[in-house]
N, C-alpha and C positions, 0 to 999 in steps of 0.2 A: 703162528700168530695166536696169539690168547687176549680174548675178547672177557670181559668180568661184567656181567649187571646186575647193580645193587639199586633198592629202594625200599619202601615200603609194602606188605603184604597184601596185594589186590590193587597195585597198580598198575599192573601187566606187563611183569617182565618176563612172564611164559607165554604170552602170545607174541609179543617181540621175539623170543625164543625160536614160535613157531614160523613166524616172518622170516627170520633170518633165515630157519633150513629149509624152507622151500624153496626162497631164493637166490642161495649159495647152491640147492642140491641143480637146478635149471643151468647152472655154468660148471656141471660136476665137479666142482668142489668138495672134497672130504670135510667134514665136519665130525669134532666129538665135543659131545653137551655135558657138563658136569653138575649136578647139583647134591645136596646133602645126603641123598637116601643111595645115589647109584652109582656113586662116582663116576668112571667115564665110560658113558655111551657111545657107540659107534654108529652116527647115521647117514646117511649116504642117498641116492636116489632111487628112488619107488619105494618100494610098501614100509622100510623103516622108516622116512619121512612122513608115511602117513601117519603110521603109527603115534609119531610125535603130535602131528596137528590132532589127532584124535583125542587125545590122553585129556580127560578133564581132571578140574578137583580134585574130587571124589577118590582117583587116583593117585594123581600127585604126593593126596594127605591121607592115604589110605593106610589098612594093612598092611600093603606090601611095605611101606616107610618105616611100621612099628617092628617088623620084623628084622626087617635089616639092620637098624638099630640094635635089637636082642642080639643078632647074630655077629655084629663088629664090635658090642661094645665089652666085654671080658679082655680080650689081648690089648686094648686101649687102654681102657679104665687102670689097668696094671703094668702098663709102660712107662719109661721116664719118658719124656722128649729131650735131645739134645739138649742143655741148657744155655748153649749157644745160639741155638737154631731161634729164627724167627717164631714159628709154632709156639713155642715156650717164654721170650720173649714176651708174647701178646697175650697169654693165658694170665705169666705171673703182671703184667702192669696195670691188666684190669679185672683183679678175678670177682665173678659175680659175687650176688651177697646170700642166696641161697646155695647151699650144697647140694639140692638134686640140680639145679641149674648148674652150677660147678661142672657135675660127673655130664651132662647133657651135652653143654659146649666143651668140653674138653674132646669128646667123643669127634665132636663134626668139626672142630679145628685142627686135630690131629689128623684125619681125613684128606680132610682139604686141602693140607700144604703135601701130603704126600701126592693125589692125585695133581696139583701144581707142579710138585717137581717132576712129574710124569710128565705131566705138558711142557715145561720148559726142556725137556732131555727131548724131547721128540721132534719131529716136523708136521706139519699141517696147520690145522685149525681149529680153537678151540674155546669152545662158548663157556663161558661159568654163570651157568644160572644165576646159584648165589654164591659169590666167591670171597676173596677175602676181607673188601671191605664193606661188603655184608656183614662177615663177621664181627667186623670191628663192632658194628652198627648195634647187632645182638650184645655184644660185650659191655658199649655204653647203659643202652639198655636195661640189661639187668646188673649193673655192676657196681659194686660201691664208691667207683670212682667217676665220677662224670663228668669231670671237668674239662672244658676245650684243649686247659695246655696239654693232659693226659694223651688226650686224640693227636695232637702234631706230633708228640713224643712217638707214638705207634707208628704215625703215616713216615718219617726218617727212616724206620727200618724194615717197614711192608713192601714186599715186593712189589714191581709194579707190572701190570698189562700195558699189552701194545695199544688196546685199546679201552676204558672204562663208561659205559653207558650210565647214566643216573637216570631214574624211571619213578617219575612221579604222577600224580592224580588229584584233583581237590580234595579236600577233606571229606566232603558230604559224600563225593563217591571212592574214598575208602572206606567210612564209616559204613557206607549200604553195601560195598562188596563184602567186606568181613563181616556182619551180619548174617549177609546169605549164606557166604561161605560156612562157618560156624553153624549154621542149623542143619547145614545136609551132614553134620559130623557124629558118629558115635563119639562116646564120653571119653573114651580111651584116645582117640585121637586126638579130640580134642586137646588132652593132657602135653601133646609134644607143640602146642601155638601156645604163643604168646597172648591170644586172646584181643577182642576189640579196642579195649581202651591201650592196654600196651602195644597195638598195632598202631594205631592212631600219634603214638607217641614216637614211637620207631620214627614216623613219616617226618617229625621235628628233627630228632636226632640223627637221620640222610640227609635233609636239608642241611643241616648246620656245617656235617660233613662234607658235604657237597662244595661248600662255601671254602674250606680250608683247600681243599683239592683245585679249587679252581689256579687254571693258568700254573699250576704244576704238573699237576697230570695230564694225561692227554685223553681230557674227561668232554661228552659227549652228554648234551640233558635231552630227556623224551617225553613229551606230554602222552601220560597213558592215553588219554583222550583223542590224540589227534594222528591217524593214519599217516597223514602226510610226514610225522618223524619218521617211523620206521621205514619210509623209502629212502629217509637222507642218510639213515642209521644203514642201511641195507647196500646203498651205493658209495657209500665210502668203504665197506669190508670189500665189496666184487671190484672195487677201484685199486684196492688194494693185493687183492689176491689176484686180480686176472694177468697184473705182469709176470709173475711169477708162476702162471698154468699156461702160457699163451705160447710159451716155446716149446713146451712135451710133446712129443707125439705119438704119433700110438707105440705101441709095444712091436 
């Protein structure tokens, strides 16, 4: 099963993140968490799970992120991608309008769809932090194309998750979480966000997204704000995965 959550930056789609493995890891279910900097994580029940719930910001958007970037991005930067392949695809329909932005998303969308193909060859369960219609999201974003029909043109040939969460939050409390977020940052980090007012803007262009997606995908909305989604978010995945663990038995 592969689960994707996309929204806006500081809406809390890593605390949902943490919701879900605490309470997938409680019916031992396997879980692997994907997001831009680590591709697939393996977390499971006891201390990697805390691990996750512990991990703030600071982290998240840390050093360890800039380096991993240094360290993936030469064999990328100087690969084709299939010119067939989806990846390529979505790079040439909306390529941004900056060329370091350019070499940046090409790096985490080549990423992406290889760690996706990971997930769809395997079994279990598997989360995408920010997955591919994230991507897209980034892509409108900064991209010279922004037009809605562009976006269905993509959503035709984006693969799709078993399940897609959409994770949103007012405005006034994205603008205050990227703010906070943003000041606890050195300048270098700061260099791989989007920044508050393009954050703020992303949270438009998920919405509008959000909108095309509806009653085709099998799209799921979560008010950052309000606890009570992430248990309806959390009991339709153990609804879904407990048929399929109910019959194992031990070894």
């Amino acid at each position: 099963m592969i689960i994707e959550l996309f929204g806006p930056p500081g809406a809390g789609k890593t605390t949902l993140l943490r919701a879900l493995c605490r309470e997938l890891a409680k019916h031992d279910i396997r879980v692997k968490t994907v997001n831009g900097y680590r591709r697939i994580d393996f977390v499971s029940v006891g201390s990697e799970v805390d691990s996750v719930e512990d991990e703030g910001p600071e982290t998240r958007h840390g050093i360890q992120r800039l380096v991993h970037k240094l360290a993936t991005a030469s064999p990328v930067l100087f690969s084709i991608p299939p010119s067939e392949g989806a990846a390529a695809r979505l790079l040439a329909s909306i390529p941004p309008k900056s060329r370091i932005w350019a070499l940046r998303l090409k790096i985490d969308v080549v990423l992406l769809f290889e760690a996706w193909n990971t997930a769809q060859a395997s079994e279990g369960y598997f989360i995408f932090e920010e997955g591919i219609v994230q991507a897209l999201c980034a892509l409108v974003l900064l991209g010279r194309d922004q037009s809605i029909d562009m976006v269905r043109n993509c959503l035709t040939f984006l693969p799709r998750p078993d399940l897609l969460i959409q994770v949103d939050a007012p405005g006034e409390t994205l603008r205050h979480r990227l703010i906070e977020r943003y000041a606890r940052q050195p300048y270098l980090e700061r260099l791989l966000e989007v920044g508050v007012v393009r954050g703020l803007k992303q949270a438009d262009i998920a919405r509008e997204i959000g909108q095309c997606l509806q009653d085709k995908w099998p799209l799921m909305r979560v008010d950052g704000l309000d606890p009570r989604n992430f248990e309806q978010v959390v009991a339709r995945i153990v609804g879904h995965a407990l048929p399929a663990t109910a019959c194992v038995g031990p070894d």
